[in-house]
Structure formats: C-alpha cells, structure tokens
C-alpha positions in Angstrom: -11.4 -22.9 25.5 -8.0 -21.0 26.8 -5.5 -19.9 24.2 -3.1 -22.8 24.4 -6.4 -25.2 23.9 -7.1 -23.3 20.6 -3.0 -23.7 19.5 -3.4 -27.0 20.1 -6.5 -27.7 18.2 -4.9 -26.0 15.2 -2.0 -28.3 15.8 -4.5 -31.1 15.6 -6.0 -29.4 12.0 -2.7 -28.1 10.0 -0.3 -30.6 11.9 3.0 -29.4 11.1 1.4 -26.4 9.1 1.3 -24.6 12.6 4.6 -23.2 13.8 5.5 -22.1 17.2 9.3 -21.7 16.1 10.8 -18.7 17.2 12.3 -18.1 13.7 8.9 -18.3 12.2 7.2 -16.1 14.8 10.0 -13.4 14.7 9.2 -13.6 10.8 5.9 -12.5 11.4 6.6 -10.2 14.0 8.7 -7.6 11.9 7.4 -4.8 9.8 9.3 -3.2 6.7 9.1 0.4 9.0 10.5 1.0 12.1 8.3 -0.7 14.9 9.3 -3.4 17.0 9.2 -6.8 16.6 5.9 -7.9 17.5 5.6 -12.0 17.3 2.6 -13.6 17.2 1.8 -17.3 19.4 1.9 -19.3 16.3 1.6 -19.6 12.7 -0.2 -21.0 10.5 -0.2 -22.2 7.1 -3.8 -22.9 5.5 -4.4 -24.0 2.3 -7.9 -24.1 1.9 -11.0 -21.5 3.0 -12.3 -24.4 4.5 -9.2 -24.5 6.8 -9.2 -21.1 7.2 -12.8 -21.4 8.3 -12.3 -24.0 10.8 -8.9 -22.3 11.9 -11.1 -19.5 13.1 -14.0 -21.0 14.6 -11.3 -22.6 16.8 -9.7 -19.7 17.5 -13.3 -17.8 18.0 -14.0 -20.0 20.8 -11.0 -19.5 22.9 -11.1 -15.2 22.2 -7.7 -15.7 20.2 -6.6 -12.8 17.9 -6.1 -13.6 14.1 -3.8 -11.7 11.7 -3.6 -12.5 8.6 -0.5 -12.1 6.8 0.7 -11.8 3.0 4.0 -10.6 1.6 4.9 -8.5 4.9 5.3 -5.6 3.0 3.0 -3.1 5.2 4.3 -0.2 6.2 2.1 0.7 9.4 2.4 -2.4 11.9 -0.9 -3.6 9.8 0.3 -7.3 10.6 1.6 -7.0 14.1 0.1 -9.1 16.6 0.0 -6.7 19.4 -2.1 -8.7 21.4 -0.6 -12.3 20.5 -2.3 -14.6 18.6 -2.5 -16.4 15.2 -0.9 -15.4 11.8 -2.4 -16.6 9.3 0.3 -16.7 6.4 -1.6 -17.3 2.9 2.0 -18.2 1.3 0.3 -21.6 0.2 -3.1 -20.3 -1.0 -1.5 -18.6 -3.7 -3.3 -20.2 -6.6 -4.9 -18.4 -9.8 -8.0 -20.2 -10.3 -9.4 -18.7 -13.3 -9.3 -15.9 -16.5 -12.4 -15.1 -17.7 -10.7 -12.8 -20.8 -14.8 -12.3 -22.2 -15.1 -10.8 -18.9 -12.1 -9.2 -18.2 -11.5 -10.5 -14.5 -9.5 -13.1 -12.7 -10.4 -15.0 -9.8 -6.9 -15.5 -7.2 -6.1 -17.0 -3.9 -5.2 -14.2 -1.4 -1.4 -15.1 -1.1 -0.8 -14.6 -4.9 1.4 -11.7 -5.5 0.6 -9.0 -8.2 3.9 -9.8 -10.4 3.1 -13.6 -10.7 -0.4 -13.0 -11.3 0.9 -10.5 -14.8 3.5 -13.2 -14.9 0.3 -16.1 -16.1 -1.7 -13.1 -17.9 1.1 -12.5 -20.6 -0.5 -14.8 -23.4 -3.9 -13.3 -22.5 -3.5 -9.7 -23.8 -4.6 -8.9 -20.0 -3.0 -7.8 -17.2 -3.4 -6.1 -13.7 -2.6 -2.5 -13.3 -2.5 -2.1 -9.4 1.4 -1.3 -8.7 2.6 -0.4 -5.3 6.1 -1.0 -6.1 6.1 -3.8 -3.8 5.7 -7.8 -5.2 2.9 -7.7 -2.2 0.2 -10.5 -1.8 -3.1 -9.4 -3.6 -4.7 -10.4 -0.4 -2.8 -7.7 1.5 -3.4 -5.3 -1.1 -6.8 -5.6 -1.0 -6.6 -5.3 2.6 -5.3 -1.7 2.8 -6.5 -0.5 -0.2 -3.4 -0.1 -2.3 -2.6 1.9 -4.9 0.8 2.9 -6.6 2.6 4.3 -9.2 0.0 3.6 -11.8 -3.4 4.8 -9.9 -3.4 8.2 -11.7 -4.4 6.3 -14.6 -6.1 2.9 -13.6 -7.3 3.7 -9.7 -6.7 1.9 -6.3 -7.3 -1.1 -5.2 -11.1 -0.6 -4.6 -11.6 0.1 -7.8 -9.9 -3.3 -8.9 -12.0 -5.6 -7.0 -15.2 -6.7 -8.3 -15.7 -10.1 -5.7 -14.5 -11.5 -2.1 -15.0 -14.4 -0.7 -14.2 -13.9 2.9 -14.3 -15.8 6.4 -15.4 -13.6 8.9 -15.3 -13.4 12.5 -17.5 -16.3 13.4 -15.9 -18.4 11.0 -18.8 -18.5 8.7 -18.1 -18.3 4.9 -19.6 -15.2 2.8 -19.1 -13.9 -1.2 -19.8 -9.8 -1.9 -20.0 -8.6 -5.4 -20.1 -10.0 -8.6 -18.5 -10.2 -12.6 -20.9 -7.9 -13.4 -19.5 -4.2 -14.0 -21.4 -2.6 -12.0 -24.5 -3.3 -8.9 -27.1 -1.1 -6.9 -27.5 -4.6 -4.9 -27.9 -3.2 -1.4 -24.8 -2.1 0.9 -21.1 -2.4 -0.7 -19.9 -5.2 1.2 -16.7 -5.5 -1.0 -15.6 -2.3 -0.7 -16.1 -2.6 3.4 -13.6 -5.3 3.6 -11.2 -3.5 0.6 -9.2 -1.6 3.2 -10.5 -3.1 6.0 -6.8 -4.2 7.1 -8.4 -7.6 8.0 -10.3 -6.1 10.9 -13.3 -8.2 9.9 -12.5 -10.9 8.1 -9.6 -12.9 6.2 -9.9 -12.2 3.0 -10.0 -15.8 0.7 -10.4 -15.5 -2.9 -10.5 -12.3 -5.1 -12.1 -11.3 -8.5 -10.2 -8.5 -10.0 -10.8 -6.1 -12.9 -8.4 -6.4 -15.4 -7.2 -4.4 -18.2 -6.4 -4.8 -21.9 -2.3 -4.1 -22.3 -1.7 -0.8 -24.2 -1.0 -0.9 -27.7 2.0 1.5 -27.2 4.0 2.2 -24.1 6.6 5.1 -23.5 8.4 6.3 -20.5 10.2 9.5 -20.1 12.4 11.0 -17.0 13.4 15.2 -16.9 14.9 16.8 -14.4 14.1 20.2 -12.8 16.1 22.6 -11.1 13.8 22.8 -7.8 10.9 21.0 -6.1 8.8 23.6 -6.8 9.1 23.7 -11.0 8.7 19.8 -10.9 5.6 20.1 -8.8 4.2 22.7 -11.1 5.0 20.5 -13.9 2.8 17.8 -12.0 -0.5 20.2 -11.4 -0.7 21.6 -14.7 -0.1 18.1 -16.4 -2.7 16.7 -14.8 -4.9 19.7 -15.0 -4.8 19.8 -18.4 -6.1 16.0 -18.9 -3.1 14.4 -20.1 -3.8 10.8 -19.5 -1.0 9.8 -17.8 -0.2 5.8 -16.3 2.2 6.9 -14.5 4.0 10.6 -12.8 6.2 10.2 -10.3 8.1 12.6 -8.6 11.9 12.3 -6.8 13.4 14.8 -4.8 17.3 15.7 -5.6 18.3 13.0 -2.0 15.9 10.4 -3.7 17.9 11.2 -7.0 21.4 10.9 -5.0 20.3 7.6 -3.5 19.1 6.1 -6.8 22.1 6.8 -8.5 24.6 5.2 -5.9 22.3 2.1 -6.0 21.6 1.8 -9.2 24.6 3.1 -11.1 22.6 5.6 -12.5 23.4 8.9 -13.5 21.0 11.4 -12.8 21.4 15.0 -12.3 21.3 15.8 -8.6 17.8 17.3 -8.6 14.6 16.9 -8.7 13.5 14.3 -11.1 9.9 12.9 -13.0 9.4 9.8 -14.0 6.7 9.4 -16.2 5.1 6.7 -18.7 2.2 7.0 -21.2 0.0 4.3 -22.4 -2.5 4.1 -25.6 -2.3 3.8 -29.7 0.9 4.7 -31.0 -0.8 7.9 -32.4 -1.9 8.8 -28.7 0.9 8.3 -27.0 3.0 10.2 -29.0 0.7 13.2 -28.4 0.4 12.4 -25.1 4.3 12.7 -24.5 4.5 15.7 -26.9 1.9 17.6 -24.4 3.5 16.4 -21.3 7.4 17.4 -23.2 5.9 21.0 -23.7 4.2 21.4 -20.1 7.5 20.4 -18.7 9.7 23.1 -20.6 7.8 25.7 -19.6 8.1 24.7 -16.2 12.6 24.5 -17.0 12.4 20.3 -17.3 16.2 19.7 -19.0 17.5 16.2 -19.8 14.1 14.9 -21.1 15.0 11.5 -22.3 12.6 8.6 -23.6 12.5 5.0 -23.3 10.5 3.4 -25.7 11.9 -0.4 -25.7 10.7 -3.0 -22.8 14.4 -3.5 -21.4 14.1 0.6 -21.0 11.4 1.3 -19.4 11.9 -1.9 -17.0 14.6 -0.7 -16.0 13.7 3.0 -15.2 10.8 1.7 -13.2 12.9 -0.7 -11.4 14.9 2.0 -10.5 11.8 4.1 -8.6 10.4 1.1 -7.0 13.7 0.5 -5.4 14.0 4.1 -4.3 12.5 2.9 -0.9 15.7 0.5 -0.6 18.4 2.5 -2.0 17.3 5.4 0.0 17.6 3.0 3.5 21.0 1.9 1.8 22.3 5.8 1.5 22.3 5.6 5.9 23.4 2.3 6.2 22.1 0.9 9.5 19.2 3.3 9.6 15.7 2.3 10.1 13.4 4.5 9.0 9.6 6.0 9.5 8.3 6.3 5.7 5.3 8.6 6.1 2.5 9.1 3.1 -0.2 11.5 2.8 -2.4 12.6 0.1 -3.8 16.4 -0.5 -6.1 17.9 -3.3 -3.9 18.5 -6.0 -4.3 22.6 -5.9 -2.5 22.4 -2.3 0.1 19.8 -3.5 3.0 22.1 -3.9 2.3 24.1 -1.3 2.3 21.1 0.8 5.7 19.7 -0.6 7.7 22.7 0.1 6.2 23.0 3.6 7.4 19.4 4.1 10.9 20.2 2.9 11.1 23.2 5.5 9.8 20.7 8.4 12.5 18.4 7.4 15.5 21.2 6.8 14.5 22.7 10.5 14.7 19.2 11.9 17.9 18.4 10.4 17.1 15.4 9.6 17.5 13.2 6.3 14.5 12.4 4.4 13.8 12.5 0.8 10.9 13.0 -0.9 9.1 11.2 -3.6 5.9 10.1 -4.8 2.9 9.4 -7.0 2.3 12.8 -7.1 -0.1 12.7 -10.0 -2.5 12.2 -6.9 -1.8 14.7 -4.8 0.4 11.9 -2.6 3.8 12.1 -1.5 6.4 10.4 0.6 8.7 11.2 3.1 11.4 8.9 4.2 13.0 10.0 7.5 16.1 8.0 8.6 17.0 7.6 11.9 20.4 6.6 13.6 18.5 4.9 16.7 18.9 7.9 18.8 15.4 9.4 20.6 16.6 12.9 19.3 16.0 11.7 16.3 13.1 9.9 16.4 11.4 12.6 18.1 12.0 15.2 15.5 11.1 12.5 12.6 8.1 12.0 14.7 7.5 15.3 14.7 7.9 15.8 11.0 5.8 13.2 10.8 3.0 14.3 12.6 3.1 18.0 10.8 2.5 16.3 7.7 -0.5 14.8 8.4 -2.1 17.8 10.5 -1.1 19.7 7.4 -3.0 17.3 5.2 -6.0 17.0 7.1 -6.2 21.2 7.6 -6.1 21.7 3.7 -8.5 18.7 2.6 -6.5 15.7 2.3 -6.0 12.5 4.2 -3.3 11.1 7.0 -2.7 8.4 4.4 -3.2 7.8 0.5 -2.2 4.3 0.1 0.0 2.8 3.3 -2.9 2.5 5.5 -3.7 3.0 9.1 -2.2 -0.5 10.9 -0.8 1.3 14.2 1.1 4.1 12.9 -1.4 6.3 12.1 -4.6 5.0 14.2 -4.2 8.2 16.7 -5.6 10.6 13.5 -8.2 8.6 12.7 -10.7 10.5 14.6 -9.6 13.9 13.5 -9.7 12.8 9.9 -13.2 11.5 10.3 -14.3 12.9 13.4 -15.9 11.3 16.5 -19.1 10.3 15.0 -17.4 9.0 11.8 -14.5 6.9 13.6 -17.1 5.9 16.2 -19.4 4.1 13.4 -16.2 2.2 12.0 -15.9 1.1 15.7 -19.5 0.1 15.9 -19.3 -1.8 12.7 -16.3 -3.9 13.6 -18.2 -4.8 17.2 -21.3 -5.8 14.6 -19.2 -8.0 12.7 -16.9 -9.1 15.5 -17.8 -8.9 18.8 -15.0 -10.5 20.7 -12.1 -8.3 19.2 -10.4 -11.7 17.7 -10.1 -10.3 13.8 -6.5 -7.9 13.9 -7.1 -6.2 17.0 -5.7 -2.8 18.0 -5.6 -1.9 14.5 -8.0 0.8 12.7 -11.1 1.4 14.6 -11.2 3.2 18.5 -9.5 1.0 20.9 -12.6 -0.5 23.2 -10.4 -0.1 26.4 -10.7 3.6 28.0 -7.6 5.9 26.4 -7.0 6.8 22.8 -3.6 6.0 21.6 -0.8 8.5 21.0 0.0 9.5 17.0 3.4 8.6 16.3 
C-alpha cells in the first residue's frame, strides 16, 4: 500500500476527522522553540483506541510515519514530522473516565490536559501534582517524562503513572501496570513508554497516582543580591530536608521580564519563588526554616502569600516567565535549553552558564526548578546566524558541562530533535545502541515518530544543535 493509499483509507475510517488542510498541517507542523515548520501529510482526529488501532494498522501497511500529537507544547521538535506522515491529534480523546478516590488514581484519555483534569478532582479532596507550567496534554507528558515546578516534592512524570494502555507499532492493543502501588511483575513496560516520546507506541489511556491536597499551603518569594547567594539558598535548603513543593529560581532578566508583563514589582535581581505544603503546624516550620536559611544567605523582601488568589497569582507569574521573557525581544524566537546536574555542582554550573552567555553577548535569562539541580536558559535571537550560532554554542556548553560533572543534557524537555546528537555521549554507544535495538524490536519499519530519540538507522549521526 503507497502513502496516498493509506491517507485515503483513513479518509474512508475518520471521514472528515482527517485533514489535509494546509492550516491544519502547518498547525501541527510548529513547535513552541525555534525549529521550522515541519507539516505533517494529514491529520487526524481519533476518538476511540479502536480507531487509533485501526488508524495504524493502515498506516503500518503502507510504511507511513505516525506522530502523535497533544497540546503542542514540546520544546525539542518532539512532534515534528520530519519524515511526513500522520498526526495523530488526541484533542477529542480527552475524556476522564474514572476516580477511584479508595485508590488514589484516575484513569484519563491521552488528550486531557493536567488543569482540567484538577479542574473535575476539586470535590474529591484529590488532585494531580505533575506541573510543567504548561496546560499540556497528559498524554504528551507522559510521553517525555515531564516534570515541573512541583517535582522536588511530588516527582516526574514516571513516578505518576501507574497504567498505559497503548497501541503499538503493529497496531495491536496492549495494558502495562496496574492500581496496585507497587509490582516486581517482570520488565517495567510502563516506564519504557513514560518518556518514550511516542517512539513505540501512542499512548491511549492513563492511570495516574494522585495525591491528597495539603491541609495548608504557603508561598513565599525573596530576592537576593546575586545568583550565587540565591543558589546557595537553594543547596543548603534542600540539603537540610526541608520539604519543599516548590523552589524556583529567577535570574534578575527573568525578574525584569516578569515585571513588565505582569505589572509586578520585583526588585531587579535574583528572585525564589517558593511554596510549602503540609498541616498548618508543618508548614509554618517549614517556612520558618527556609526564612532563616535564606537570611543567612542575604534573601531581602521575603514576603508571604497565604490566601488562594495570592499564591495563584505568584505562580502564574513564573509559569508565564517563558512568555514574558519572548515578549521582552519582541519578534525573537528563541532556543530554551534545560539541563539537570547533581545538586553539589548546581551553582557552579549556573555561574558558568552566566559567563557563557555574558561572553556571547547574547540575551538569556535564567530560571528554573532548581530544587533539582535543573535550570533554564532562554536565549533570544534576532534571526541573524551570528546569533544563532553563539546561542547554539551556549547551548551546547551547557550540556557538555552537564554531562562532564554528572548530570544530564535534559531534566524535563526531552530529547525530540534538539538534543538527539548527545544522546550517545550521555549514555554512551552501547547504552544509546540498546534504545535503538529496542525501538527496531518493537517497531521494525520506523513508522512510530521517526528521527526522534534513538540512533538514526541511515549511516551519519546527526549534528547537536
């Protein structure tokens, strides 16, 4: 069957649930970083696993690449088609099919996003804790392993998925994991697809962990008079076991940016955001320890926000740094690199960043869920290839760095395209080679994302960017 056969056969299944209209495949052919539109052949709109299923037997049979797709909120080309193909868009399989409170899980449809799905958990005394900033589809998160601002205290997204039901490359339907808590069952199939980036299968229906909401909640912010103090203030926090939910850190541009979008009025320096979680009794300790770590680090300003309206809005502020930081270059695109390091080496990694970035000239502020050892840099560009190449090359430093000191090329974004040429220094020939091996296992005509994650199977490695 040749490619056009297989688009027409979907036609036949989804009817007009299958777009080939240039609007829709530009859509899905744009990433929220700074790679090129990349369109896909069609898309298409399931709304069932068994049309998911069927949708990739067809497309099976003719050697037709499929992608799925969620919120679009990737940041490393995850959902480019770079070889053509179907997207599969899960915007109408976005259903939550069950709370099991007893149990502390939720079955969802991959399209659901994490905000609607806290949205229907309000009246349980539940809710989900994952919280990349983004409203992104549960599906994708559990496709490149997320995390966010509140990992430090609740983990990633592989440690929030008990249960997958997935369709893999053959079309066939398969379930991994179960309610219980925990399993010595044989191999982790779960948390092979969990990050996975849909390199082996689309991803239809998740059980997730869920938590019980805190009985108290309160959120602080404190400025420092360098990067260095705040990052200090970070290590030793978290050294000394202070539970945190949340610890976010925001360099003095980050700062700048948030206050000219926000109508804020920070100090111009470097900021942490931080919230606490726990009995009313704990989390006043909790903030009384952090308060004192801070001081002795020279933290000014500290100022509390105990009611919901508060604390909303502080964190609406930091997830929207991303935004008001594009909106400080107006025009600009940008290449928003992440890495993650032990959190000994954190601060000697931050400033090294900041020196890479002062040399270059370039602007890029720094922020980031620090409490993990992970951290951001956002590096605008004008469109010129000067500029590109030194953000590229600031880019690149960071990772190297990362990887040399014990760390990883990426704590949370993923590995899509943008970072697939580290891959093999991060886990070395052998290691990247098995990943490849296990993908031609489970797929062995290259249909499920292709290009993304494992070694290319053409001759040539690809360049990091």
């Amino acid at each position: 069957m040749s490619v056009t056969a297989a688009l027409d056969a979907l036609s036949a299944l989804l009817g007009d649930r299958l777009s080939r209209a240039k609007a829709d495949l530009d859509a899905h052919g744009r990433s929220e970083s700074h790679f090129p539109t990349t369109p896909p052949d069609a898309v298409a709109y399931p709304e069932s696993t068994d049309e998911v299923a069927a949708l990739v037997r067809i497309c099976a049979a003719a050697r037709c690449p499929v992608i799925g797709w969620g919120a679009g909120t990737s940041l490393e080309g995850h959902a480019l088609a770079v070889r053509g193909g179907v997207a599969v868009d899960f915007s109408r399989m976005a259903a939550l099919l069950e709370v099991a409170p007893e149990d502390m899980v939720a079955r969802v449809q991959p399209g659901m996003t994490r905000e609607a799905l806290n949205t229907e958990l309000r009246a349980t005394g539940l809710f989900f804790p994952v919280d990349p900033g983004a409203n992104a589809s549960l599906g994708g998160m559990a496709s490149t392993r997320a995390s966010g601002t509140t990992a430090v205290r609740y983990g990633t997204m592989r440690d929030n998925v008990a249960a997958l039901e997935v369709v893999t490359a053959s079309g066939e339907v398969i379930r991994t994991g179960t309610r219980a808590r925990k399993s010595s069952a044989g191999y982790d199939l779960t948390g092979l697809f969990v990050g996975a980036e849909g390199t082996l299968g689309l991803i239809t229906e998740l059980t997730l962990r869920l938590q019980g909401q805190p009985e108290a909640i309160s959120a602080a912010v404190c400025a420092f008079a360098d990067i260095g103090a705040a990052v200090d203030a970070v290590v030793e926090t978290m050294q000394s076991g202070v539970p945190m939910a949340r610890i976010e850190f925001l360099d003095a541009a980050s700062v700048a940016a948030v206050n000219a979008h926000a109508k804020a009025d920070f100090p111009r320096t470097p900021h942490l955001f931080v919230e606490f979680h726990g009995s009313e009794a704990g989390v006043a300790e909790q903030a009384a320890r952090f308060a004192e770590i801070a001081a002795e680090h020279g933290a000014r300003g500290l100022e509390r926000a105990h009611r919901p309206e508060e604390r909303n809005r502080l964190w609406q502020m930091r997830h929207h740094a991303y935004w008001a930081i594009l909106a400080s270059r107006p025009g600009a695109r940008a290449i928003v690199t992440d890495v993650c390091v032990p959190l000994s080496r954190l601060a000697e990694a931050v400033a090294a960043t900041q020196a890479d970035i002062d040399a270059a000239g370039l602007a890029a502020p720094i922020l980031g869920h620090v409490g993990d050892g992970n951290f951001h840099a956002i590096l605008l560009l004008d469109g010129s290839d000067a500029e590109r190449r030194a953000a590229e090359r600031v880019s690149r430093a960071m990772v190297e760095r990362a990887l040399e000191i014990g760390g990883t090329a990426t704590g949370e974004h993923g590995i899509g395209i943008g970072k697939l040429g580290y891959m093999e220094a991060e886990h070395g020939a052998a290691g990247w080679g098995m990943m490849g091996a296990l993908k031609a296992a489970l797929d062995p005509h290259d249909i499920m994302n292709p290009g993304k994650l494992v070694p290319p199977r053409q001759a040539g490695r690809p360049n990091p960017r």
